[in-house]
N, C-alpha and C positions, 0 to 999 in steps of 0.2 A: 538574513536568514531565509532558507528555502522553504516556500508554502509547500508543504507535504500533508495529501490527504491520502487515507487508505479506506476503503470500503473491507468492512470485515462482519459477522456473527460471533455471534458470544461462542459455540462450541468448535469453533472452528481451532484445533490445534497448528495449521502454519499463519493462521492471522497472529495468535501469541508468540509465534515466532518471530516474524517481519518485526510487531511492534517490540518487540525484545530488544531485535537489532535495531533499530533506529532508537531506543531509551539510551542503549549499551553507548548511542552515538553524542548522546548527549542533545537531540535536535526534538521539538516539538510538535504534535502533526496535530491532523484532523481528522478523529475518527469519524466515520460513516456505517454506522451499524443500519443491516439489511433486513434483519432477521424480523419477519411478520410483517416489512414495508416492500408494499409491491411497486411503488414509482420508485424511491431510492433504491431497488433493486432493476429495474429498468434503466434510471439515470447510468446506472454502475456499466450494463453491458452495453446500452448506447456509448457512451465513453473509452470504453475498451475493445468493444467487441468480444469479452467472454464473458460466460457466465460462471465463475468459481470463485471463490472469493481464495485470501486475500486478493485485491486491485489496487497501486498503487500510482501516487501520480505526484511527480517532486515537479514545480511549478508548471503544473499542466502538463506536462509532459508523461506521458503514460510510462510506466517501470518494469508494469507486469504482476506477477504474482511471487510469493516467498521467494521459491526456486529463482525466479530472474533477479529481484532484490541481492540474494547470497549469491548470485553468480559474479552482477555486480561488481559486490562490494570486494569478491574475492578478486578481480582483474584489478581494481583500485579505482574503479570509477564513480563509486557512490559517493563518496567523502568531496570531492570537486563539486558534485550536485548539492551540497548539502548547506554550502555557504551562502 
């Protein structure tokens, strides 16, 4: 099974998205909530290079955010990461 962490905030509506899709997937992650933490919000755009959350990352591997996720998983390449 794929180490999947996602950096997200509690009001953040495409964080609920992302983690939707990957529940819908059946696969387990790690959340990393940002929200009032200034290093785990630093770690997030050291890692990524952006500041917006959702940030995803299937075994290290940077994903992007929702939009790149649902782009993804629409070409049929998330499911291969996912094992």
């Amino acid at each position: 099974m794929a180490n999947i962490e996602i950096y997200t905030k509690v009001t953040c509506p495409y964080c609920h998205r992302a983690k939707a899709l990957l529940e819908s997937k059946g696969v387990t992650f790690e959340e990393q909530p940002i929200d009032g933490d200034a290093s785990k919000r630093e770690e997030m755009i050291k890692r990524s290079g952006r500041t917006t959350v959702p940030q995803i990352f299937i075994d290290a591997q940077h994903i992007g955010g929702c939009d790149d996720l649902f782009a993804l998983d629409a070409k049929g390449g998330l499911d291969p990461l996912l094992v």
